[in-house]
KELUMTOR-330674 format. One record per residue (C-alpha): residue number from 1; x, y, z. Coordinates in steps of 0.2 Angstrom, whole numbers, plus 5000, padded with zeros to 4 digits. Layout:
N
i_u_v_w
NUM_X_Y_Z .
...
***
This chain:
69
i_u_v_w
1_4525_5735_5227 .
2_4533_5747_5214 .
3_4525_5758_5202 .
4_4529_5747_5187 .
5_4522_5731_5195 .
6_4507_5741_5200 .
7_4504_5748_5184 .
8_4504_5732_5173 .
9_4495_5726_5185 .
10_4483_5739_5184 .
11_4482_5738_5163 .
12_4481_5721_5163 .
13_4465_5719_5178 .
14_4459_5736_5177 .
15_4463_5735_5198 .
16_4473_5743_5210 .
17_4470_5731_5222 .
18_4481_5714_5222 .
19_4487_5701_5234 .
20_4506_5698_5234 .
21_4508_5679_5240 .
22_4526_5674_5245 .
23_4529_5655_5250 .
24_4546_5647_5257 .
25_4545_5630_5250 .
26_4560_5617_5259 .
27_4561_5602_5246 .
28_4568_5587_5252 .
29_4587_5586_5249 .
30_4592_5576_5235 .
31_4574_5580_5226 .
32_4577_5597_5220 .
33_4578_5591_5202 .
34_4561_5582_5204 .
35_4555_5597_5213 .
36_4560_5609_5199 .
37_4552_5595_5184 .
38_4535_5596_5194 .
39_4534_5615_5199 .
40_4534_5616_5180 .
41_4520_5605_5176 .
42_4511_5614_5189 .
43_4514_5630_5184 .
44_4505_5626_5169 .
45_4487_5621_5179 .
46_4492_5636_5191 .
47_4492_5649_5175 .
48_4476_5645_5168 .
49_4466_5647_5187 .
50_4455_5664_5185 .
51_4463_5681_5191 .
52_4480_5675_5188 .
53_4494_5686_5183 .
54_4510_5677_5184 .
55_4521_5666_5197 .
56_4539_5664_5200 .
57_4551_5651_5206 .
58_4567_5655_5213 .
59_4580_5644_5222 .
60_4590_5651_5236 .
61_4609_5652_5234 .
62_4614_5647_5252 .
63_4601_5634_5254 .
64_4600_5621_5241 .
65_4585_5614_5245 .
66_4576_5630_5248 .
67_4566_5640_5238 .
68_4551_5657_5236 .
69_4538_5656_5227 .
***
C-alpha cells in the first residue's frame, strides 16, 4: 500500500491495519452495460456497510467483459 493510501486511511479510521480486497469479475458478454447499471446501484448499498472506505470498478482494456474490483 503506498504511504498516501495508508495515511488517509489512517485519518479517516484512526487504523493502520486494513484489508485490500481485489476481485476479477467475468460479466457475461453482451451484458457489460447491464453490469455497469447494476454495479452502480450496488455501490450505493455497498457504501453505507460499516468500516467502509471506498470501492472501485474498473474495466480491463483487452478483455471487454472483464473487470477488478
Amino acid at each position: 500500500m503506498d504511504r498516501i493510501c495508508q495515511r488517509t486511511i489512517e485519518k479517516e479510521t484512526g487504523n493502520k491495519n486494513m484489508i485490500l480486497e481485489v476481485a476479477i469479475l467475468n460479466v457475461v458478454e453482451g451484458k457489460e452495460k447491464q453490469f455497469e447499471e447494476d454495479f452502480a446501484k450496488a455501490g450505493k448499498l455497498i457504501s453505507s456497510m460499516k468500516g467502509y472506505i471506498q470501492h472501485s470498478l474498473r474495466k480491463c482494456l483487452e478483455v471487454n467483459n472483464r473487470y477488478i474490483l
